[in-house]
C-alpha positions, 0 to 999 in steps of 0.5 A, spaced: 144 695 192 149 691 188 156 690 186 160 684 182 167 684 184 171 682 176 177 681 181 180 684 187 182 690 183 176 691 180 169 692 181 162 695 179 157 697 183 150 699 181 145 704 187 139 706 188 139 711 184 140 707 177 146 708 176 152 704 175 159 705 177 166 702 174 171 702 181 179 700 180 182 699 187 189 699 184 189 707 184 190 710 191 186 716 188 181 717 183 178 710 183 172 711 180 173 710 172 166 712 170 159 713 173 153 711 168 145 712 169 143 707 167 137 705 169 132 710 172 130 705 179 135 700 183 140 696 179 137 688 182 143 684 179 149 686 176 153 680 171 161 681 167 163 675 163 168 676 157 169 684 158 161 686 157 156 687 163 149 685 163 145 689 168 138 687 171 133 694 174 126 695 177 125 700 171 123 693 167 129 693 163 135 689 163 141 692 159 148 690 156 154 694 157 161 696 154 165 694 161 171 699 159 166 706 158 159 704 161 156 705 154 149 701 153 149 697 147 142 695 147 136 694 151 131 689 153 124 691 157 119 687 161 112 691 164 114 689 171 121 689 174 127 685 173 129 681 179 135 677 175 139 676 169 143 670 168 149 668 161 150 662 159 156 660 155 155 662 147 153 669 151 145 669 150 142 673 156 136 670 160 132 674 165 126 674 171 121 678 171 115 681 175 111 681 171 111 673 171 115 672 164 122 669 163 126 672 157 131 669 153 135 673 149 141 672 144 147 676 144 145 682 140 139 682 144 133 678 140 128 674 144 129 668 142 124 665 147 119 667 153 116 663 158 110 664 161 108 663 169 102 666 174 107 667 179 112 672 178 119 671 177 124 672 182 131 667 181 134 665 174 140 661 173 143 657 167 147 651 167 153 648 162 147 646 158 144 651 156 138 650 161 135 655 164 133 654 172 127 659 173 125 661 181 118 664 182 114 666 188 110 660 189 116 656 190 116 653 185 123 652 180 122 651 173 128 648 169 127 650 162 130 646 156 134 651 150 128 652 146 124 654 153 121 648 154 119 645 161 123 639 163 121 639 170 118 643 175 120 642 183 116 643 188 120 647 195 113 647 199 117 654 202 119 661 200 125 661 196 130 666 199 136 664 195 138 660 189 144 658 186 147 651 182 152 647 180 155 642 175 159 635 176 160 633 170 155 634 165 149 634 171 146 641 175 144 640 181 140 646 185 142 649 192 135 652 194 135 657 202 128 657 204 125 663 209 126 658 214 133 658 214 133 651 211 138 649 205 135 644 200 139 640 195 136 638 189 140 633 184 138 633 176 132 630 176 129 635 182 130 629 188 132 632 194 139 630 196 138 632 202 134 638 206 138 641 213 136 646 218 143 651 217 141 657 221 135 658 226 133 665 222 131 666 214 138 667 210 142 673 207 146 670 201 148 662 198 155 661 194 158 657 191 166 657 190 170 653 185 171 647 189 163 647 189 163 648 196 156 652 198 156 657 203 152 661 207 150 667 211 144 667 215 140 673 220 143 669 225 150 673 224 153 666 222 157 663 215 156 656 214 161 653 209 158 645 207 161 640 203 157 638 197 156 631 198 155 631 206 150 627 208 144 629 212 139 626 217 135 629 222 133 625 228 127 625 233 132 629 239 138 632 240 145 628 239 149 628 246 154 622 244 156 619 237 161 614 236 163 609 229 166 603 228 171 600 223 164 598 218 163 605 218 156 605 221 155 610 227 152 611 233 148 617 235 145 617 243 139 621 243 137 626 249 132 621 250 135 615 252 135 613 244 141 610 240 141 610 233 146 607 228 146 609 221 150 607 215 155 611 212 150 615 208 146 616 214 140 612 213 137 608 220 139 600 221 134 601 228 133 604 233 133 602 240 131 606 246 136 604 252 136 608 258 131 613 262 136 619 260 140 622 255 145 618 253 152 621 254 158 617 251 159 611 247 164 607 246 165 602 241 169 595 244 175 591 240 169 586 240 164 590 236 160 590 242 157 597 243 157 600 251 153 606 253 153 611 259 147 614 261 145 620 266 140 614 268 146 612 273 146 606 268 151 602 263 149 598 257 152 593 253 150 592 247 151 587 241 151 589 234 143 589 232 141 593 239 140 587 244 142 589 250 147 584 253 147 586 260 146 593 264 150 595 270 147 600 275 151 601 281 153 608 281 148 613 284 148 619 279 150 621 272 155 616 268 159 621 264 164 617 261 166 609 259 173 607 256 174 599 254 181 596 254 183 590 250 182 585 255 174 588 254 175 591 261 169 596 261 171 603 266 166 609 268 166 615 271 160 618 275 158 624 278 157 620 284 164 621 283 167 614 283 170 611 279 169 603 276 173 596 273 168 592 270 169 585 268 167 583 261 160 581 264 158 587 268 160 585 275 165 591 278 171 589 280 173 596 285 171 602 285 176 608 287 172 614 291 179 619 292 176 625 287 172 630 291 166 632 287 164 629 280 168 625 276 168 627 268 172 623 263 177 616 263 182 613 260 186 607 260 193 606 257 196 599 254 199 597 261 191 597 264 193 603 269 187 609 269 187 616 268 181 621 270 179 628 270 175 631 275 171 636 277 175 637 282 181 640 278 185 634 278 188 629 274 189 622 276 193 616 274 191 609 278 194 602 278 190 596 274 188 594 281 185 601 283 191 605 287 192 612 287 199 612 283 199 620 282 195 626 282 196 633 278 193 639 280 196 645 276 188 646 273 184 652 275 177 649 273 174 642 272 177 638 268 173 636 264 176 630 258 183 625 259 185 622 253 192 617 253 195 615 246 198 610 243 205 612 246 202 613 253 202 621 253 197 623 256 192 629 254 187 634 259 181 640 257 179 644 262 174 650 264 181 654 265 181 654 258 186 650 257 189 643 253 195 640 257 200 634 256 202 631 262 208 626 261 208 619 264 210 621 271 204 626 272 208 632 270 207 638 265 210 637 259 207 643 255 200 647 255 197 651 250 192 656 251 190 659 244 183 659 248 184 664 251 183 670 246 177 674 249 177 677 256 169 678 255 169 671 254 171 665 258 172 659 253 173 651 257 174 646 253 170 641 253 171 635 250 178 631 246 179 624 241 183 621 238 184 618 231 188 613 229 194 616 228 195 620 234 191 627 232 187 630 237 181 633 235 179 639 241 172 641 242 170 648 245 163 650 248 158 656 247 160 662 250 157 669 249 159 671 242 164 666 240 162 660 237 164 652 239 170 650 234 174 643 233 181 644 233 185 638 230 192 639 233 196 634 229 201 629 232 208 631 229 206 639 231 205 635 239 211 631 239 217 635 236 221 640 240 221 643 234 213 644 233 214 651 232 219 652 226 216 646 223 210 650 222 214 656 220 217 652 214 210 649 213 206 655 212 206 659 205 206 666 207 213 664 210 216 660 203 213 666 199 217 671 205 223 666 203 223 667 195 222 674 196 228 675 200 232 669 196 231 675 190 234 681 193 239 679 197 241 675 189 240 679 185 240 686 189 247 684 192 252 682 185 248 688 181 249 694 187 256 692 188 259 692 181 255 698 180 258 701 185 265 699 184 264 702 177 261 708 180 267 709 184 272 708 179 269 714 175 269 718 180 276 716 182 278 718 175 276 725 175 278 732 179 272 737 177 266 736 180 269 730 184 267 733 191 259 735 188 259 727 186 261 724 192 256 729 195 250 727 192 252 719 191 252 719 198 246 723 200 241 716 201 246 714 205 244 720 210 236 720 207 231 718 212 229 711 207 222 711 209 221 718 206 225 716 200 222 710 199 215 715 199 219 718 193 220 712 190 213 711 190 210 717 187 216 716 181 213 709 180 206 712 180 202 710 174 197 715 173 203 721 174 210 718 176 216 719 173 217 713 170 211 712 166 211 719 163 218 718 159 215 711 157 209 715 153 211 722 152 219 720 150 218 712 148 212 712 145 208 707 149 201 708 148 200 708 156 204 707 162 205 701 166 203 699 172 210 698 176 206 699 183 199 695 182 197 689 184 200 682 181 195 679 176 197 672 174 194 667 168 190 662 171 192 658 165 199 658 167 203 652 170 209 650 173 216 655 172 212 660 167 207 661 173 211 661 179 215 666 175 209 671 174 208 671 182 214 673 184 219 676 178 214 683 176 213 690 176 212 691 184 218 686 185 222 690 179 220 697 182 222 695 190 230 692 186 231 699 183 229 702 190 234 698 194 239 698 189 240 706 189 239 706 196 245 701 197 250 705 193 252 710 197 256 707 202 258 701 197 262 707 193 264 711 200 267 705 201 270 703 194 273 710 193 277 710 200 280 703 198 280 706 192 284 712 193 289 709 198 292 704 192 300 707 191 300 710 184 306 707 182 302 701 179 298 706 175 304 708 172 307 702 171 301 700 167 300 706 163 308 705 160 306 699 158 300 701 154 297 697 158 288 697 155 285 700 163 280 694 162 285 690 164 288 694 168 282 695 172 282 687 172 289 686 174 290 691 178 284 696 180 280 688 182 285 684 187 288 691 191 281 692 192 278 686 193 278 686 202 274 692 200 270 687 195 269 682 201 267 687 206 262 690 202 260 683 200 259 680 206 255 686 209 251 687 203 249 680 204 247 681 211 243 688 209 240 684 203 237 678 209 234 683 213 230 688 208 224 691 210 224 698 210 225 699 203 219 695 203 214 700 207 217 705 204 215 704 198 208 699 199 206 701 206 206 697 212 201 692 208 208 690 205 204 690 198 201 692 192 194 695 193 189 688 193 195 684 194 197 685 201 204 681 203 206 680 196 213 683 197 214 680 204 220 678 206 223 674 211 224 680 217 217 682 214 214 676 217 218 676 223 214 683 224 207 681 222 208 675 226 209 680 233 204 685 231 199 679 232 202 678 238 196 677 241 194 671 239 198 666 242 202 662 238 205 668 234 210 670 238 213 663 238 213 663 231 216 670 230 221 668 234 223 661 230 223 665 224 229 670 227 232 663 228 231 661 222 234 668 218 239 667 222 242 662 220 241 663 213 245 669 214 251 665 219 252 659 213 252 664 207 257 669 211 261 663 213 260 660 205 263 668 203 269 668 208 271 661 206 271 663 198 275 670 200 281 666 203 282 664 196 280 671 192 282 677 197 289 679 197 291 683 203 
């Protein structure tokens, strides 16, 4: 019925049976620590804080618990269920019952007080002052003092589904889910902040994350996630076009033929109703005038205050959008499929009748020259004075908006799923159809703006199950050549992927090749058994590494691996280490010391062990052979002189061999850029721990992850820039190596 998450790795789950259980989702087997009976009827709540559980039942009582064994370390009981059960900061409990009462109690579990209402208790929270928020079934929401005095009793005038609060500074405000599906925020005092319709049906949960966004989740099948200080207004019909101008009022068109302008926190300045239809764009002048269009086939000007300063209605249907230049210049289209010049005083100037159905969006550009979007599939560019310059007709539906940006770059949504770039000739300069993800449901485009720095905002439609989204795609991603490997670079899972691949190949590589070249002396130097040892030194070169990456893994296991058995039966360690599980950093730790716990650790440590013994064999096989071809004659020399085999092994043994050194450094370098099997061997292809997936990625690790959503568009191209980019990393550091072994290797 319940369950408390301590971290990814952990969590408690309460049933319906009473009893409660301790899960640890690090083990691959045997993750259930302990089960405890301890309650006889379904657990309600569940809380940990520093390492104790506190658990509420419908048995009428509420416990606190040893979190490492489930053992009860005292119980208080109500004559009615405990519906919640909340703790403050000194580690006093407080719980809401049924039986109508709200219990707070000390850390050893004494009553310190008991509030008492007629109406049962459903909710109770606590903030950072120690004051207590408890919910009951009228609606009501009782703020208690730290002595269980009432403070200040809220009216919700509904039936609360959920609650939850939240703290700026030393101030709590409440977050309230009514049956209705509305969400109402209340500040210290019990005001309403704001009251909004969420979702259309009653909610399943609301949460608060760090940031003190709320979220919520309605029957609805929706999430919602809201900013604490939005702003919220209702308005008497449905919006159909908005626009805001620079003081930071905003304008809003009503389905009613109403326009509305508010202030920056939503309050009305008026409203005046304009047209005989819904308002369907608005645009706001260089002189500060506000122009409408309307199904009612009209277009208005109107000054700041809503007086209308004239009205034009030459088009027979629907004007589905205006656009103003910088000479005040006013241009429409209709779905009488026209499309208009206006004067600054509402006399038309030409009309242009060439596309063939409606016309749905226009723009102009600085040189006065128009673009429009048609139903028609077509995109056209007229002169200043109405002439057809070019018609695009690569669409496969209407096209539904056009925008042109500062730099006169032209951009156009569509019906067939699509957001194009056309250049200034009419041209095709790229396309990009992220939209089409669903072969159930089609998804047009249906509307796109600009802001001030050029990035433009896409807005897609209800279809099926896929709900309408924004897109911001921003200007440099648009205008570079490059957009794909800037956001390659951009993002963290590949600079996480660049670290990780930076520590093997610079610690695996200089480490596996002095072992081995060590390895090779040894076995160079003795004549029985010298053949078994090259047998078994080369056994991984001709292993299957996933298998000994599996290996590997049970060696490392902690619960009964090899590794961890010699650290407590032969070292002593009170318990094995946890060289698999998942990385847990301090949320205390910053900078250097913090970066180092999330990349240097025991799953990193473990894997470095793995590939460092997988590389030897051929290193040695190769060392040795160079090993064996040296003339003796310079052993023999060095050993009448006396000479310590340190330095023989440094004056000698090093320079013959050092083509070999190269060889192998160099090719280890570039095995060490390309590691990923050694990865999935150990950790599975969710390359990493358990509950921490990806922590190990490397380079190669992304370029795979990256086609294996492959069916997201976009993903392929990022693939692809993250090959490119690994391999020029390996092309300089391979050169950088030939260029230090022309001086270092001796031939």
């Amino acid at each position: 019925t319940r369950i408390f998450a301590v971290s990814p790795a952990e969590v408690y789950v309460g049933s319906h049976d009473g009893t409660l259980s301790r899960i640890d989702l690090t083990r691959n087997a045997d993750r259930v620590r302990w089960t405890e009976a301890v309650h006889s009827e379904p657990i309600t709540a569940i809380v940990h804080a520093s390492n104790i559980l506190y658990t509420a039942s419908e048995d009428g009582t509420a416990k606190r618990l040893n979190a490492q064994d489930g053992a009860t370390i005292w119980t208080h009981t109500h004559t009615g269920a405990v519906q919640s059960i909340a703790v403050d900061v000194r580690g006093n409990v407080y719980t809401a019952s049924a039986d109508s009462t709200v219990a707070s109690l000390n850390p050893e579990g004494d009553v310190r007080y008991t509030f008492t209402h007629d109406a049962p208790f459903t909710h109770v929270r606590v903030n950072p002052n120690r004051q207590a928020y408890a919910v009951s079934e009228d609606g009501l929401i009782h703020r208690l003092s730290v002595d269980g005095d009432v403070m200040r009793v809220i009216d919700t005038e509904g039936s609360i589904e959920h609650f939850v609060i939240g703290s700026e500074s030393i101030r709590t405000h409440a977050y309230v889910a009514l049956s209705t599906g509305e969400v109402v925020r209340y500040d210290f005092d019990g005001d309403i902040v704001w009251r909004f319709l969420l979702h259309d049906t009653p909610l399943q949960g609301i949460t608060l994350d760090a940031s003190g966004r709320l979220y919520t989740i309605g029957t609805d099948g929706m999430i919602h996630r809201t900013d604490p200080k939005r702003v919220f207004t209702s308005l008497d019909a449905g919006a159909m076009s908005v626009a805001n101008n620079s003081e930071g009022h905003v304008f809003v068109g009503l389905e009613d033929g109403t326009l509305v302008k508010l202030n920056a926190a939503a309050e009305t300045l008026w409203t005046q109703t304009i047209h005989g239809a819904a308002i369907t764009d608005i645009v706001i002048g260089p002189d500060g005038f506000i122009y409408t269009a309307s199904a009612d086939q009209h277009i208005a000007k109107l000054d700041e205050n809503g007086v209308v300063d004239w009205m034009n209605s030459e088009h027979t249907d629907t004007v589905s959008a205006i656009t103003i230049d910088a000479q005040g210049h006013v241009y429409s289209a209709s779905a009488d499929g026209t499309v208009r010049k206006l004067n600054a005083d509402g006399d038309t100037l030409w009309t242009y009748t060439g596309h063939d159905g409606a016309v749905n969006g226009v723009t102009v550009n600085l040189d006065g020259e128009v673009i429009t979007a048609g139903a028609d599939g077509t995109v056209r560019k007229l002169s200043s004075t109405g002439s057809n310059i070019w018609t695009f007709t690569d669409h496969d539906g209407p096209v539904n908006d056009v925008i042109v940006d500062s730099e006169g770059r032209i951009y156009t949504v569509s019906d067939d799923e699509t957001f194009r770039r056309l250049t200034d000739n009419g041209r095709e300069f790229w396309l990009y159809s992220r939209f089409i993800n669903n072969p159930v449901n089609v998804i047009p485009v249906r509307t796109l703006t600009l802001d001030a720095d050029d990035n433009i905002y896409i807005g897609t439609e209800l279809s099926g199950s896929v709900s309408p989204t924004v897109r911001r795609i921003d200007e440099a991603t648009r205008v570079s050549i490059f957009h794909n490997f800037i956001n390659t670079v951009q993002s963290d899972m590949f600079v996480r992927a660049l670290v990780n691949t930076f520590i093997i190949v610079f610690v695996s590589v200089p480490v596996s090749v002095l072992i081995a070249l060590l390895l090779s002396v040894w076995l160079n130097s003795i004549k029985k058994f010298q053949g078994f040892f090259q047998t078994i030194f080369f056994l991984p070169y001709v292993t299957n590494a996933i298998a000994i990456g599996m290996a590997f893994a049970v060696i490392f296991n902690r619960e009964f691996g090899l590794i961890n058995f010699f650290l407590t039966e032969v070292f002593g360690f009170s318990e094995g280490l946890n060289w698999l599980g998942r990385v847990s950093v301090d949320e205390n730790v910053t900078g250097i010391r913090r970066q180092l716990q999330l990349y240097l650790n025991l799953p990193m440590l473990s894997l470095m062990v793995f590939i460092i013994w997988g590389s030897l064999a051929f290193k040695i096989m190769v060392f040795l052979s160079g090993l064996q071809s040296i003339d003796k004659q310079y052993y023999d020399a060095a050993r009448v002189d006396s000479t310590p085999k340190s330095r023989v092994f440094r004056r000698i043994t090093v320079p013959l061999l050092s083509p070999m050194i190269a060889y192998i450094t160099i090719t280890s370098f570039i095995g060490a850029f390309k590691e990923y099997t050694a990865i999935v061997g150990m950790f599975g292809v969710n390359l990493g721990p358990p509950g921490d997936p990806d922590r190990l990625i490397t380079i190669v690790g992304l370029v795979y992850k990256s086609l294996d959503e492959m069916g997201v568009p976009g993903r392929l191209s990022e693939a692809a820039a993250t090959a490119i980019i690994l391999f020029f990393m390996t092309l300089v550091l391979t050169l950088f190596n030939m260029y230090v072994s022309k001086k270092r290797v001796h031939y």
